[in-house]
C-alpha positions as CSV (number, residue, x, y, z in Angstrom):
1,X,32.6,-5.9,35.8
2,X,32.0,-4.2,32.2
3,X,28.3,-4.0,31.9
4,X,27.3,-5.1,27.9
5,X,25.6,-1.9,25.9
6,X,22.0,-2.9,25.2
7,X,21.6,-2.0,21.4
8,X,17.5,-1.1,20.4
9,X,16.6,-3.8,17.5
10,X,14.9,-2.2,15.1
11,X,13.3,-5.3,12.6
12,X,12.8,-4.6,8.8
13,X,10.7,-6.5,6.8
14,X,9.7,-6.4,3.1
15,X,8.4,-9.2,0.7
16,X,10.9,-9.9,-1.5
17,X,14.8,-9.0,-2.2
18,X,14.4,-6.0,-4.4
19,X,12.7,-3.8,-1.8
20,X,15.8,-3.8,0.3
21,X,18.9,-3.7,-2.1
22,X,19.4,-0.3,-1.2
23,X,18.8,-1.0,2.5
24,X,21.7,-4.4,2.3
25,X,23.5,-1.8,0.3
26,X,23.6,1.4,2.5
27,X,24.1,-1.0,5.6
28,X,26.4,-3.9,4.9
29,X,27.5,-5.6,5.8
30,X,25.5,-7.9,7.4
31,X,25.7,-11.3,9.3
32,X,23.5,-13.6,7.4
33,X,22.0,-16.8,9.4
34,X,19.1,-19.2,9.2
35,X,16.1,-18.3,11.2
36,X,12.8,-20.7,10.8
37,X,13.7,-21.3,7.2
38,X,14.1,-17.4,6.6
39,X,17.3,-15.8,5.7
40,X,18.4,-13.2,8.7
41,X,20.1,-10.2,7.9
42,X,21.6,-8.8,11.3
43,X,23.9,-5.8,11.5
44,X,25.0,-4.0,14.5
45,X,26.3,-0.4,15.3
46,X,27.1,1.7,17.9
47,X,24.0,2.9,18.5
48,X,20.8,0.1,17.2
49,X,20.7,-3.6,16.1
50,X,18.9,-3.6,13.0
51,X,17.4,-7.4,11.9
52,X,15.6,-8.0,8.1
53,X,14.3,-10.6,6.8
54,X,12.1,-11.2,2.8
55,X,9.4,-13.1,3.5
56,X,8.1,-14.1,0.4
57,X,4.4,-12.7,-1.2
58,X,1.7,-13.2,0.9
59,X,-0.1,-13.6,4.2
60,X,0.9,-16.5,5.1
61,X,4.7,-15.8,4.5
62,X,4.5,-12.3,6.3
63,X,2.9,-13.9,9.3
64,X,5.2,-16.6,9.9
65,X,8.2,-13.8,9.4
66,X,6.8,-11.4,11.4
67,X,6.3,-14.1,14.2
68,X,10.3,-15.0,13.8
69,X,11.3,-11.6,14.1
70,X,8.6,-10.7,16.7
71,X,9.9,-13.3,19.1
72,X,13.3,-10.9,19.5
73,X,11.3,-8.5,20.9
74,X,12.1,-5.5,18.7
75,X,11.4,-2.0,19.6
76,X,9.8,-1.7,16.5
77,X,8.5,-3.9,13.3
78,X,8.7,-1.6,10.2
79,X,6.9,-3.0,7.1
80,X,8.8,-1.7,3.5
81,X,8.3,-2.4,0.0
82,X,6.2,-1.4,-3.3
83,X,2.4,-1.4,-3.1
84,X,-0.4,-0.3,-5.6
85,X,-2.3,3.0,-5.3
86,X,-5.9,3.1,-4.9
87,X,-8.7,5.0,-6.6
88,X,-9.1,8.3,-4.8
89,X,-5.9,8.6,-2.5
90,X,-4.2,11.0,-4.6
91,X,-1.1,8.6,-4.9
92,X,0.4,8.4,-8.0
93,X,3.3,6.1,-9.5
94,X,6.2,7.0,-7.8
95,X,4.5,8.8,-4.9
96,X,5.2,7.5,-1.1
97,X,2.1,6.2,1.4
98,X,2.3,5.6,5.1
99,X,0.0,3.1,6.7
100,X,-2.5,5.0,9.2
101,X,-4.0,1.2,10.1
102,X,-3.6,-1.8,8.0
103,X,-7.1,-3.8,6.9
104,X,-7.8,-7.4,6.1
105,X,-9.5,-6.6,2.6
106,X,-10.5,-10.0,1.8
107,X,-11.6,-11.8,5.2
108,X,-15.2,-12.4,5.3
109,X,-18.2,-13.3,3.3
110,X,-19.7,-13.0,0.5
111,X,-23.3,-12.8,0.4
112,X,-26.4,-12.1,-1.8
113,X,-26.3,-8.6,-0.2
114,X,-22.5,-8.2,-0.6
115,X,-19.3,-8.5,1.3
116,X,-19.6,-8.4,5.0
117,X,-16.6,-7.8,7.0
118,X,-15.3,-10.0,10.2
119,X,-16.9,-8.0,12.8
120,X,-19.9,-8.4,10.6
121,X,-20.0,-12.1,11.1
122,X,-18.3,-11.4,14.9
123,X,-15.4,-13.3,13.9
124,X,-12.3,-11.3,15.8
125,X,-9.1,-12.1,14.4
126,X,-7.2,-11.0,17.8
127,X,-9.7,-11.3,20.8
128,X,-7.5,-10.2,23.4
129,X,-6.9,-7.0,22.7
130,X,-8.7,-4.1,24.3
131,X,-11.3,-3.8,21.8
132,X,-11.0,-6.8,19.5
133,X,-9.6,-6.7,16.0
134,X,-11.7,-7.7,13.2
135,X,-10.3,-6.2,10.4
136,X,-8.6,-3.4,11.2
137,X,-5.0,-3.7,12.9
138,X,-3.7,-0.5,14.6
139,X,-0.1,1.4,13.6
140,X,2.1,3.2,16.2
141,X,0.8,6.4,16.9
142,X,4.5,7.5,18.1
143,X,6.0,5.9,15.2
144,X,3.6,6.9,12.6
145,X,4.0,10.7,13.9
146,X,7.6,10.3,13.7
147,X,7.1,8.9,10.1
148,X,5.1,11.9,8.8
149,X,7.4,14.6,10.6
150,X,10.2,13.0,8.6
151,X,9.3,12.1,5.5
152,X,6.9,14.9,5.0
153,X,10.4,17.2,4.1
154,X,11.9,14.1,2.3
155,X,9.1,14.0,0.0
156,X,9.1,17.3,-1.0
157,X,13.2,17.2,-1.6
158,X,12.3,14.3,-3.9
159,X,9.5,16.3,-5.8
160,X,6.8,13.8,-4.5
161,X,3.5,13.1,-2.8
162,X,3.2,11.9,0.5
163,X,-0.1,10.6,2.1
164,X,-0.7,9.0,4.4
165,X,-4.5,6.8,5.3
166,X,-5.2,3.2,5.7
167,X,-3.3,0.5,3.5
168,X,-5.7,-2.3,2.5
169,X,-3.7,-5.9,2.1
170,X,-5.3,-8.8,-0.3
171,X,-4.6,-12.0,-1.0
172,X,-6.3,-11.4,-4.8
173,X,-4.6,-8.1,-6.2
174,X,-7.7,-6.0,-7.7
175,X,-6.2,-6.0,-11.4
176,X,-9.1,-4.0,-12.8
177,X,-10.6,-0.7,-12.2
178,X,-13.8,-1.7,-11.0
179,X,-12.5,-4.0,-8.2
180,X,-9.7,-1.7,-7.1
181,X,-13.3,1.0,-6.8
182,X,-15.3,-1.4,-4.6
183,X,-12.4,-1.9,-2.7
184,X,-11.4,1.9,-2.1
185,X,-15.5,2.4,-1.4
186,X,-15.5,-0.9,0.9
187,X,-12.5,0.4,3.0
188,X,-11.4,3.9,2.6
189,X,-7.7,2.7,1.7
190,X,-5.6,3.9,0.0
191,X,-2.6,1.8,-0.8
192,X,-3.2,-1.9,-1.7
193,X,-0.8,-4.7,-0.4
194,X,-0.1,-8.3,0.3
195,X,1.9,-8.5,3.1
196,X,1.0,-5.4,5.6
197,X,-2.0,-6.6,7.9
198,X,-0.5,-10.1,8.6
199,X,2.2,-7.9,10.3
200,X,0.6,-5.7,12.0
201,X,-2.1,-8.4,13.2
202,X,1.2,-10.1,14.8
203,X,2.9,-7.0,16.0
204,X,-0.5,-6.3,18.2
205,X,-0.7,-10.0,19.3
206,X,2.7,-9.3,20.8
207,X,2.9,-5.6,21.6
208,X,5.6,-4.8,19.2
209,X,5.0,-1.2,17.3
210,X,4.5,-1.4,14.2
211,X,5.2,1.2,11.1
212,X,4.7,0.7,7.3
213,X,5.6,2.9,4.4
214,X,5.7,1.9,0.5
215,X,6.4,3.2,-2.7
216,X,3.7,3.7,-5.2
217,X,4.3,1.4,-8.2
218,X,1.0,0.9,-10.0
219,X,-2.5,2.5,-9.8
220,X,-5.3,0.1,-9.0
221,X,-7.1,-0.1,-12.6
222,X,-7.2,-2.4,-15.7
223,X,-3.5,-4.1,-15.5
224,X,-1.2,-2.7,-17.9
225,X,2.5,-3.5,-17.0
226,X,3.6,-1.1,-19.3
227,X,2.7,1.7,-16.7
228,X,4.3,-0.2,-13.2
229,X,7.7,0.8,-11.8
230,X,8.4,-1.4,-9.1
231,X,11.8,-0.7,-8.7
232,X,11.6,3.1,-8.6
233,X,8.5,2.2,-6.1
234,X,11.0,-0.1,-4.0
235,X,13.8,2.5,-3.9
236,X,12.1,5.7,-2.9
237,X,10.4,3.4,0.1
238,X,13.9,2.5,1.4
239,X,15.4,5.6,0.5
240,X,12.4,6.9,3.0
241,X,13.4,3.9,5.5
242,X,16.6,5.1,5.5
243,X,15.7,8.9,6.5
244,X,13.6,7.7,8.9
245,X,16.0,5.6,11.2
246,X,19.1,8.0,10.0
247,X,16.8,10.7,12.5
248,X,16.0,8.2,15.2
249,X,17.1,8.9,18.7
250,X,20.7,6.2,19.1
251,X,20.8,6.6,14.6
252,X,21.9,4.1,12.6
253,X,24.7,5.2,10.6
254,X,26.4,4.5,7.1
């Protein structure tokens, strides 16, 4: 009796279409279904399943797509896309960050004193886990390390930064330079997002690893359009996907 190959699933998944053209692009093509109300990009090789799906801006939308895709039971979640650089990281338009944890920015209170944080109010958003999560939501060591050995030489090809620290996800982007510095002060991160910690908060509830990497397309100050580049910021973060797997053990190829 032939025995079937078990192919790894790797899941990809990013807010919105333009941060994975160059992914649908590279890959294609792909089997296109309905899963949950999301469209499923699925493509298999010889080697690795890969599954993407957009999940719209937001929390909510990255939750609930997360949740779809973690129910396959990936080997890994990997988060891609465009995300804004905050004061002090070093990061600038262009450049490439790599999540070292992913933090709720915006869940907690304010009070007369300030903000105070989930664990603050002893609110775990995950208590299960071994300690709770409040905030905070762990990456993949093995997969962040991996990451970094990888793109570290990629970004230097390209003529770019690469850092790597804690991405900070919102559901208000800070569009002026004072919030984006109470934020960076608040939680020592250094690439804002809306999408990232709903992930990752799903990837620990079901013990999928999870990775993240974004291009920088806008500092965190006083909004000024003028100086964004999301789609450079959305192409150098697949074209760093893209090394990434195209190294993996099983690679996917062209």
């Amino acid at each position: 009796m032939k025995v079937a190959q078990i192919r790894p699933t790797i899941a990809i998944l990013a807010a919105v279409p333009l941060e994975t053209e160059l992914i649908r692009s590279y890959w294609g093509p792909w089997k296109i279904s309905n899963l949950g109300g999301f469209h499923l990009y699925k493509r298999k090789s010889a080697g690795m399943t890969l599954e993407l799906l957009h999940s719209g801006v937001g929390k909510a939308n990255a939750a609930a797509a997360a949740t779809l895709l973690a129910l396959h039971q990936p080997q890994a979640l990997l988060v891609v896309g465009c995300g804004g650089a905050l004061p002090g990281s070093r990061l600038q338009v262009g450049d490439l960050a790599l999540a070292s944890s992913e933090i709720f920015g915006d869940e907690g209170v304010l009070t007369p004193q300030g903000f105070q944080d989930l664990a603050a109010m002893r609110l775990p958003l995950l208590s299960s886990s071994s300690p709770p999560l409040y905030n905070t939501c762990p990456v993949d060591h093995d997969w962040q390390q991996r990451a970094k050995e990888q793109l570290t030489p990629f970004a230097a090809a390209a003529g770019i930064s690469l850092v790597t620290g804690p991405f900070v996800t919102v559901s208000t982007c800070s569009g002026t330079t004072a919030g984006g510095e109470i934020l960076s002060r608040r939680s020592g991160g250094i690439c804002e997002n809306m999408e990232g910690a709903a992930a990752a908060l799903v990837c620990a509830r079901h013990n999928i690893p999870f990775c993240e990497v974004r291009g920088i397309s806008n500092l965190v100050e006083d909004r000024n359009l003028e100086r964004w580049d999301l789609v450079g910021a959305a192409e150098i973060a697949q074209q760093a996907l893209i090394a990434l797997l195209c190294t993996e053990p099983g690679q996917v190829s062209a």
